[in-house]
N, C-alpha and C positions, 0 to 999 in steps of 0.2 A: 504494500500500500504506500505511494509516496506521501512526501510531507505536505502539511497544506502550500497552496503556490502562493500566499502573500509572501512567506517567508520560509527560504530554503534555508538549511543548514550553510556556512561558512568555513571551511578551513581557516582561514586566517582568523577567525573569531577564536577558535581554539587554539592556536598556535598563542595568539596575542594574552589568553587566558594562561595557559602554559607558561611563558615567558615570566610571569609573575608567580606560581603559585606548582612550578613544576616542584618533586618529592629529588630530596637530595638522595641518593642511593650509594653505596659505597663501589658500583661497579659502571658509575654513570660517570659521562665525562662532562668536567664543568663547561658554561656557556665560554663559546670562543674556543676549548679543547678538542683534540682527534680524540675519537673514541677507539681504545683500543679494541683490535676485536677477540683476542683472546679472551681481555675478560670481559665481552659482551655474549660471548658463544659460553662461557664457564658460567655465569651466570644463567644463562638461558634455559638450557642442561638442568640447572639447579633447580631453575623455578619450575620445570614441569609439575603441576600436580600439587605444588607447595607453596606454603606462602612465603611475603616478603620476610617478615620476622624471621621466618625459622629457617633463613636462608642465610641469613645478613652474617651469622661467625661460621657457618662451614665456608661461604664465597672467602671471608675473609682470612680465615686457617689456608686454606689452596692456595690463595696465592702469595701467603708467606713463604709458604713449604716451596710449592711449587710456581714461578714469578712467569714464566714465560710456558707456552705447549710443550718446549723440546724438553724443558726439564720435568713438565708431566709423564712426556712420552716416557723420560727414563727411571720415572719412579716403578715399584716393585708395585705388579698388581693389590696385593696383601697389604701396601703402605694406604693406598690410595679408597679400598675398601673401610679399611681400621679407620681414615679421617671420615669417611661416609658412614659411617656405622649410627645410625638415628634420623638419617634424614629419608628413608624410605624407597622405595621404589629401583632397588638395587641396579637392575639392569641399566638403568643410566648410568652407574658408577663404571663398570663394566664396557660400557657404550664407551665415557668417557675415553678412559683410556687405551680403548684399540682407536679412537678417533685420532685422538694427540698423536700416537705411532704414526698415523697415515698419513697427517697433515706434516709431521716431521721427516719419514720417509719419502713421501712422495711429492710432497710440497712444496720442500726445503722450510720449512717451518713458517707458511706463512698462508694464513686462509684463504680458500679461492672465493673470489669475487662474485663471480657468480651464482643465482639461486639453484641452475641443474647442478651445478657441482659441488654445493653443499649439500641438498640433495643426497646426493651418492653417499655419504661418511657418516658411519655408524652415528647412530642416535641423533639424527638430525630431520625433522620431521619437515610440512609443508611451513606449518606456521615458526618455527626455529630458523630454517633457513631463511623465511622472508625477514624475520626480525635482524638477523644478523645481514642480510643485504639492504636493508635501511639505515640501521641502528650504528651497524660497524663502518659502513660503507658510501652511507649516505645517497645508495640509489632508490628509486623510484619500485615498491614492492607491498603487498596488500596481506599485511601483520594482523591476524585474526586471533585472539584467547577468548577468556571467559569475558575477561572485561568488557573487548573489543563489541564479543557477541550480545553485551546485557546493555550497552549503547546502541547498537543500533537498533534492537528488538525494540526499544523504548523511544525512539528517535519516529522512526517510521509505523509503533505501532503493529508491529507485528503477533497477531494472538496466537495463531498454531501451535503447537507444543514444542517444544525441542525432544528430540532431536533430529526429529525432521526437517526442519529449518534453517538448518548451518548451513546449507546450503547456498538460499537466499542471505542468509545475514553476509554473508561470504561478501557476494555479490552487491547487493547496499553500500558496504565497505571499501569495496572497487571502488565503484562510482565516486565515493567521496575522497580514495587517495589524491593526494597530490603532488606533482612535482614541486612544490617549494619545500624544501627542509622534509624529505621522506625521513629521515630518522626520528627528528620533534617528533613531526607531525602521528607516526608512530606511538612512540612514546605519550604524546597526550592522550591519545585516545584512552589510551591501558590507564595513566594517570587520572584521569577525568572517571574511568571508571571503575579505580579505585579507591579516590579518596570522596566523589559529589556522586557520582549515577551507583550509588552502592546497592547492593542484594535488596537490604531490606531501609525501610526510609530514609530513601533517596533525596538530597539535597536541591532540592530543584531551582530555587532563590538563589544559591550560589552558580550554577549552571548556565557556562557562554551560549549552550544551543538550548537554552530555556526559548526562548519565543520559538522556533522552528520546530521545538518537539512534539509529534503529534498525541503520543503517551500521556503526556502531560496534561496537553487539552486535552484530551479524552478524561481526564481525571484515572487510566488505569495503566501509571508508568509503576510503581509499586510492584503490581502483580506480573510483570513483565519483565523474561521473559515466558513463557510458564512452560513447566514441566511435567512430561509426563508419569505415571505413576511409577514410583520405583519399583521394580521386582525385589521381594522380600531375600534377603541375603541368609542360603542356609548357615546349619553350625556345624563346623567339625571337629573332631576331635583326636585327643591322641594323647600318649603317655612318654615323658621326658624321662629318663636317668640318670640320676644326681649322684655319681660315683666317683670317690674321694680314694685318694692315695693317705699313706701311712705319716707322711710331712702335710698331710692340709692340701694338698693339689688335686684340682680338679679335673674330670676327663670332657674334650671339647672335639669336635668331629665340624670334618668341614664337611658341606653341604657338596650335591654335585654343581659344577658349572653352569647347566643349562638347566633353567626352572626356578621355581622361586624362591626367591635369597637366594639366585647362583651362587656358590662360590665364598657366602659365608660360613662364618662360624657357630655354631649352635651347641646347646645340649644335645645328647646322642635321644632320641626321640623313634618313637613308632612312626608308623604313615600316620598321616591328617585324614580322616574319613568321617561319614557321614554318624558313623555307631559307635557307641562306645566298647574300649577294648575288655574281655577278660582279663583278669591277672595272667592267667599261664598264659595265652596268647600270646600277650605284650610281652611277655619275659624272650620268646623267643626272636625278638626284634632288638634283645639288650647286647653292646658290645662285647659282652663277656658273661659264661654263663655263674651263674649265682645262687645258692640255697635260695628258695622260695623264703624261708623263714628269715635270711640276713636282710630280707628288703623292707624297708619303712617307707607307707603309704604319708605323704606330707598333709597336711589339712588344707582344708582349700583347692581351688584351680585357680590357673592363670590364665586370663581372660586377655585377648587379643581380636581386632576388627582390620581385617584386609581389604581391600577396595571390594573383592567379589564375594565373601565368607568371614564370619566370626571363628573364632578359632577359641576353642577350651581344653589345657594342657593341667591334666594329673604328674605330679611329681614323687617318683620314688625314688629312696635315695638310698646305697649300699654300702659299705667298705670294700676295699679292691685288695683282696691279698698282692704284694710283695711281688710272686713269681706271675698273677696275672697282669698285675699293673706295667711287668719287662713287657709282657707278651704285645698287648694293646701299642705298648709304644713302639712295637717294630712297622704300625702300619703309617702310611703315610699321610691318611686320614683321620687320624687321631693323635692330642698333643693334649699332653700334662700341663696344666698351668695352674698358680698359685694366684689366688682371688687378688692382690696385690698389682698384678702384669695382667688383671681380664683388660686393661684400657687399650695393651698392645694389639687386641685381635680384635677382628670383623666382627661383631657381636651386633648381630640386629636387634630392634626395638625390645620383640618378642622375648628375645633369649636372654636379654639383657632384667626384665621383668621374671625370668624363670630363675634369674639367679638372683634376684631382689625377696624373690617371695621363699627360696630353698634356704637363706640367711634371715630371713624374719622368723619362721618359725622353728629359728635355732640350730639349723643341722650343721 
């Protein structure tokens, strides 16, 4: 639905909004600065999925540790997992760094310019690339997020549900990019619909494309843009073991590479399934076999929510005789660690709460 024709929306309305009231960002470059684009694309990576806050000291740890691509390329998978450990969605970590390799390999360390060939490099999706061909680059490129999509829904009045819709929002979007300042221009949008056109009681009074939005007249920019109903997210389950060496060291199993939490570090765990497990079952899924009787049932579950499924982890916890504890440690999947050095390893959200709650209730 276009906007009403007294009054079209303005890029330069926004740009000149912008200008005054843009969000200082720690990976943004100041007015009159080159944006780099290493850490416009680190960043980008980051924000998938997450927000600005809980972005703002992983961006900032990266690129202490790591200042430039090439020195990410040459960091050790396991370093660069361990500083990602809490921010979620692992496989961008993973992404990350086979990206840096190829942009340093085959690059010479320097981002390609254009959008088909960012494109091509791990973890770089349609809207990543365009961000990073505005934003880095300062070309002319149609930068779509949540933001982008909950402005224009609101702008042109869009009611159909998402996520049918991104399509057209897509398209809206177009229409409005501009060749002046594709990076701003970018950026304000995401800005404008982060801090005035927000989720829920949207700012409207503060809003440069207040008279042009038709949302607005309509009196239903609020409920825009709407969504369809969520599909109930089943539960799964499954049982951790909390298995301790004779010094206080704990046993940790890395996850496989490919699937969820590739590549991290976890408690040694059953599969996640729909049912809850038996005892004997479960035991036959434990690193090492153990009397039924040496295993303590912990009180409580640990309670975890994935994008697709809730997740509920029983924790039982054993001692590890002396001559099992050599055995486990010949694999290469499995590493003794002392509660002291968990900070050194991948330890995702989950796992991180499994060992929060196996020390709460004393073990």
């Amino acid at each position: 639905m276009p906007a009403n024709k007294t009054s079209n929306p303005q890029p330069k309305d926004l740009l000149a909004w912008y200008d005054r009231h843009r969000r200082r960002l720690p990976w943004r470059a100041l007015p009159g600065q080159t944006a780099d684009p290493y850490a416009v694309w680190l960043s980008e990576i980051m924000l998938q999925q997450t927000t600005v806050a809980a972005v703002k000291p992983y961006f900032e740890r990266f690129l202490s540790r790591w200042p430039t691509v090439s020195a990410l390329a040459s960091a050790d998978l396991d370093d660069v997992l361990t500083e990602w450990a809490g921010l979620g969605y692992y496989a961008r970590a993973r992404n990350l760094h086979a990206c840096a390799n190829i942009v340093t390999d085959e690059h010479d360390g320097v981002f390609p310019k254009a959008e088909d060939a960012l494109l091509a490099l791990p973890g770089i999706g349609p809207y990543t690339a365009a961000a990073i061909t505005a934003i880095a680059f300062g070309r002319k490129a149609v930068v779509v997020d949540g933001n982008v999509e909950r402005v224009m829904a609101r702008l042109y009045a869009v009611e159909e549900p998402m996520p049918n819709v991104k399509g057209q929002l897509k398209t809206l979007a177009a229409n409005l990019t501009t060749d002046e300042r594709p990076g701003d221009y970018a950026q304000a949008v995401m800005d404008l619909g982060a801090t005035v056109c927000t989720p829920k009681s949207p700012s409207c009074v503060l809003c440069p494309w207040q008279k042009p939005c038709l949302g607005h007249h309509l009196g239903i920019a609020s409920e825009l843009p709407r969504k369809a109903p969520k599909k109930e997210r089943p539960t799964r389950r499954g049982i951790c073991f909390w298995l301790t060496r004779s010094d206080g060291a704990i046993l940790l199993h890395r996850r496989p590479t490919r699937g969820l939490l590739g590549g991290m570090m976890e408690i040694p765990s059953t599969p996640w399934r729909n049912s809850s497990w038996g005892k004997e079952e479960a035991k036959t899924h434990a690193p090492v076999n153990i009397t039924q009787s040496k295993w303590r049932s912990l009180e409580g579950v640990v309670s975890h929510t994935f994008t697709h499924f809730h997740l509920e982890l029983q924790v039982d916890a054993a001692p590890v005789a002396n001559w099992r504890a050599k055995d486990i440690g010949q694999d290469k999947d499995f590493v003794w660690a002392h509660l002291d050095a968990l900070g050194d390893f991948a330890l995702p959200s989950v796992m991180r709460k499994v060992v929060k709650h196996a020390l709460n209730v004393g073990y």
